[in-house]
N, C-alpha and C positions, 0 to 999 in steps of 0.2 A: 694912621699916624699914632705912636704911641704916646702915653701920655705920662708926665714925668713920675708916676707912682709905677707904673712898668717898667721903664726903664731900672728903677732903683729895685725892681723884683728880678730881673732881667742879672740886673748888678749882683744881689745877693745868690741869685742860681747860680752864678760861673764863679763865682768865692766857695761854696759850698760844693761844686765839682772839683772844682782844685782840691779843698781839702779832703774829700775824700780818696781821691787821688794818692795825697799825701800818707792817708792813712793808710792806705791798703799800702801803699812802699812803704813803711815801717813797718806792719805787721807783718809783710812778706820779708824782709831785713831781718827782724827779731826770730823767725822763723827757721834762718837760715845761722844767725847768730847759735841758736842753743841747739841746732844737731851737733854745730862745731863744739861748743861745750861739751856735750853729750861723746862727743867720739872722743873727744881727751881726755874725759873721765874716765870711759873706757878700757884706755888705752894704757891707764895708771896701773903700775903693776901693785897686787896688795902682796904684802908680807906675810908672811907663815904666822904671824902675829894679829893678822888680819888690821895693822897700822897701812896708813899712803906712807911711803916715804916721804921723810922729811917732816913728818907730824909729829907734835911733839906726844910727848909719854904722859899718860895721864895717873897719876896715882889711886890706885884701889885704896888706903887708906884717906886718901881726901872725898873719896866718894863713897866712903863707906861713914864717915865722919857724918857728912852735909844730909847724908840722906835718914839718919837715927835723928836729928835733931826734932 
């Protein structure tokens, strides 16, 4: 018969299977998340400018400024 300090170990082992459980579905999720990032970065065409579309213009005069200082 077990004794109620095993049972409550018993208790704590199947909480900690779950959660790892849990963990391993989000790092496999997370995993699957940033090939998809990764393929649509990819997938981004660069400009002869080497700008992403849609980026804004950075001024050489404010980075020529910030960086003398």
């Amino acid at each position: 018969m077990l004794s109620y300090n095993d049972k409550i170990i018993e208790n704590i082992n199947a909480k900690l299977e779950t959660l790892c459980s849990s963990a391993k579905s989000q790092t496999s999720f997370n995993k699957m998340i940033e090939t998809q990032i990764a393929q649509i970065a990819a997938s981004i065409l660069v400009t002869d400018t080497e700008r992403i579309p849609g980026q804004l213009e950075t001024s050489t005069e404010f980075v020529h400024a910030t960086t003398e200082e």
